[in-house]
C-alpha positions in Angstrom: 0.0 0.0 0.0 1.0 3.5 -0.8 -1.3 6.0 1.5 -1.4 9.7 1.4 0.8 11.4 3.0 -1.1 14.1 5.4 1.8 15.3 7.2 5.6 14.6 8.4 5.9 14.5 12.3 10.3 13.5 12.0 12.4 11.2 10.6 10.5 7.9 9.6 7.3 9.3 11.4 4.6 10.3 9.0 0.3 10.5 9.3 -1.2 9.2 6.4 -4.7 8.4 5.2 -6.1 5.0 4.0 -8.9 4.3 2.2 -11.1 1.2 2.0 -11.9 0.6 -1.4 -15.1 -1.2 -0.8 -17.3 1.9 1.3 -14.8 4.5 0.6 -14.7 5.4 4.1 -10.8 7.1 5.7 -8.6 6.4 8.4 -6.1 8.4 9.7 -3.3 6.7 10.7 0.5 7.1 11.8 3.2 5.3 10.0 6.6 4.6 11.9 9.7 3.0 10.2 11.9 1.8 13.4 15.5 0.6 12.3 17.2 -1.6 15.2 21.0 -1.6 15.3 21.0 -1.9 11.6 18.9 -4.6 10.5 16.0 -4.3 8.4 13.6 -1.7 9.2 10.6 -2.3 10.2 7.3 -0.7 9.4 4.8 0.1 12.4 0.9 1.5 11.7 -0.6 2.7 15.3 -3.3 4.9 16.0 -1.6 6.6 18.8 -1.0 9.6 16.7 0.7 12.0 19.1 4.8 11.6 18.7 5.2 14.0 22.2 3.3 11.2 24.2 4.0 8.4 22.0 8.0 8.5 20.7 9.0 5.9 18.2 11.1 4.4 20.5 8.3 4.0 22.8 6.1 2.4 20.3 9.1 0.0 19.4 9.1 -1.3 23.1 5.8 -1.5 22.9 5.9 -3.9 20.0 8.5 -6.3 21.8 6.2 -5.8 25.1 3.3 -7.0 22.6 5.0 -10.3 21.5 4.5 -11.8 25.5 1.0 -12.0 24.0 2.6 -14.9 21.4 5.1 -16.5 23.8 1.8 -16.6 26.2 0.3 -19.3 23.6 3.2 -21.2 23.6 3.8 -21.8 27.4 0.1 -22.7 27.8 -0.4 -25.0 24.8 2.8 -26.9 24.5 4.7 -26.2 28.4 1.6 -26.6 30.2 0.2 -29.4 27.6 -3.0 -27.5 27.2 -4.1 -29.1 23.8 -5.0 -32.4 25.0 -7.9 -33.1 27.8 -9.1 -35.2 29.9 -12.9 -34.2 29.9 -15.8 -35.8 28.6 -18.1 -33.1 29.3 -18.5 -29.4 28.6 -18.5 -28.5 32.6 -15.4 -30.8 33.2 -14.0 -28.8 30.2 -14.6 -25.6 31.7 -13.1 -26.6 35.5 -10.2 -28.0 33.5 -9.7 -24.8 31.9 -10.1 -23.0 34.5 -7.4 -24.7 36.9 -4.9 -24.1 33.8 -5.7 -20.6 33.7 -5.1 -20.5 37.6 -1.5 -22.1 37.2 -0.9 -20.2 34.7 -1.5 -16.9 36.4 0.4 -18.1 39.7 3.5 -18.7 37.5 3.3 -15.7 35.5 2.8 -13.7 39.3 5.5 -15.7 39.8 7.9 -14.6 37.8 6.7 -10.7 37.9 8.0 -10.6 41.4 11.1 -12.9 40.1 12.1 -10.7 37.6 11.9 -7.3 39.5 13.7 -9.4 42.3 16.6 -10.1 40.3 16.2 -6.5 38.3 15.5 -8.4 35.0 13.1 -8.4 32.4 10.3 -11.2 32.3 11.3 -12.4 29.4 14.8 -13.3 30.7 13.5 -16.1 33.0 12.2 -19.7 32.1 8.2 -20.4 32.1 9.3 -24.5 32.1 11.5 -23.9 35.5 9.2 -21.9 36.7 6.4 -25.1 36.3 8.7 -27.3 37.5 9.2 -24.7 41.0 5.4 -24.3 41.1 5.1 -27.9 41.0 7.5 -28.0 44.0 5.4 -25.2 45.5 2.7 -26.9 45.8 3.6 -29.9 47.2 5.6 -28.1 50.4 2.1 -26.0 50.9 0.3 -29.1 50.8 2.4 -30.9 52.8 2.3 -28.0 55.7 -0.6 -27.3 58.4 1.1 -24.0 59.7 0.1 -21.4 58.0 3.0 -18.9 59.0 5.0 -20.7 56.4 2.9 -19.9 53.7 4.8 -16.7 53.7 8.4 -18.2 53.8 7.9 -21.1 51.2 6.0 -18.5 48.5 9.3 -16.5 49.7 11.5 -19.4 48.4 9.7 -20.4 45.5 9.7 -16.7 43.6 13.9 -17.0 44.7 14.3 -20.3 42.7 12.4 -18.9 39.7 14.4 -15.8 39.6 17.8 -18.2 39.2 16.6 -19.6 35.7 17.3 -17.6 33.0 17.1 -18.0 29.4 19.2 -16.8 26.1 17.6 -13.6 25.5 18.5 -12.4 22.6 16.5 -8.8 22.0 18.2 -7.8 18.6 18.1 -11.3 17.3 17.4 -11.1 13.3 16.9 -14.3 10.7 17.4 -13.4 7.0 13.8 -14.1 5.4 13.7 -16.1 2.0 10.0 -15.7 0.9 10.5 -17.9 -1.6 11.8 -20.9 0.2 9.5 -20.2 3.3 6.9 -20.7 0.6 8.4 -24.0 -1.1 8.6 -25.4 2.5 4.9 -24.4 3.7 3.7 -26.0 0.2 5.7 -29.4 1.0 7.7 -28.6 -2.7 11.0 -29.1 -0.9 10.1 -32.5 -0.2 10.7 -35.7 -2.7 7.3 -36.5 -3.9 6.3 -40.2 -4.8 7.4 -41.4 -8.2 9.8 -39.1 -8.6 13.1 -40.2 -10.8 16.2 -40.1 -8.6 19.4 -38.9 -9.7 21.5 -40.9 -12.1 24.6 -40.3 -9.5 22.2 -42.1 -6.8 21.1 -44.4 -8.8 23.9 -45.6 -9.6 25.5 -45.6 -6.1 22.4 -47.5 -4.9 23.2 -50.2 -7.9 26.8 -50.3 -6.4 26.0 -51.0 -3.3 23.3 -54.1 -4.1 26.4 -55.7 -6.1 28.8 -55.3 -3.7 26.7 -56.6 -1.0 27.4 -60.2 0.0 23.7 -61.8 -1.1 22.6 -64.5 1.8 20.0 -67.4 1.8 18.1 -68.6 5.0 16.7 -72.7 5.0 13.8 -73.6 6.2 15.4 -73.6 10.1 16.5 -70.3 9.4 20.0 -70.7 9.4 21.7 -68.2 6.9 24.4 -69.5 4.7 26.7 -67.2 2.5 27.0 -67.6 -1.4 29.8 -67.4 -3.4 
């Protein structure tokens, strides 16, 4: 898309104007190009049109702060193991979701108070160690009547979590091939069925059956070597 340019607010920072071609209606919007110690600049379209209260470095931590919202989905379907259930019915569904949820939210408090414990960013710690310490958790609050200790063992368990840590890589960049990411979502990279091989292969694979020693079994199964 190419929108109209309405007016310049700095370097990289413009308010344009889009238009739906279907009901011709307008939105104003801002346009941000954010470049990130050299790589490949990226193109952000917010509303939050003001640049005093909205700088576009702010709106670029804003992005990364936005991509918690991805990592989210992962922990909870593949770390917690959230796609496969044990219910039969709808209500046993919904407790079931419900207690993930509540883990969930315990490890995430978790690691909040982890993180500004340690004075590092959330994204710096480990969600799976931070299961496995819940898990651990759990069992010592289970396995206590006095109440004082609650204190003490929650205590304990936001200090383990703030000792795993994670490669955090915040400028991270992976060259994109369109192209090949398109072969390899189409399966094209893939050998189909009855496809010729290569004469080179073909003609290794004939080596190899003629060089192999050829065997017979007998009827008690004993193998015997032919000449």
């Amino acid at each position: 898309m190419r929108p109209q340019v309405l007016r310049t607010l700095g370097q990289g920072d413009y308010l344009c104007q889009i238009k739906d071609s279907h009901d011709k209606t307008t939105l104003t919007v801002r346009v941000v190009f954010i470049h990130r110690n050299g790589f490949r600049r990226r193109r952000l379209v917010t509303s939050l049109l003001d640049p005093s209260l909205f700088p576009p470095s702010e709106l670029a931590r804003l992005y990364h702060m936005r991509w918690d919202i991805e990592t989210f989905y992962r922990d909870f379907k593949h770390t917690l193991r959230a796609t496969s259930w044990h219910c039969h019915t709808p209500t046993s569904f919904h407790q079931e979701l419900l207690v993930h949820m509540i883990a969930l939210c315990l490890i995430r408090t978790a690691m909040l108070e982890a993180s500004r414990l340690a004075n590092v960013s959330v994204g710096q710690l480990s969600f799976a160690r931070a299961l496995t310490e819940t898990r651990l958790f759990l069992k010592f609050l289970l396995s206590t009547t006095e109440v004082l200790l609650w204190s003490s063992i929650y205590a304990a368990f936001v200090q383990c979590c703030s000792q795993h840590r994670v490669q955090f890589k915040p400028d991270r960049h992976f060259p994109r091939d369109r192209q090949q990411y398109r072969r390899k979502s189409r399966g094209l990279e893939q050998r189909h069925r009855g496809r010729k091989r290569k004469a080179a292969l073909l003609q290794s694979s004939a080596l190899e059956t003629f060089n192999k020693p050829q065997t017979l079994k007998d009827s008690k199964n004993r193998v015997f070597l032919l000449s």
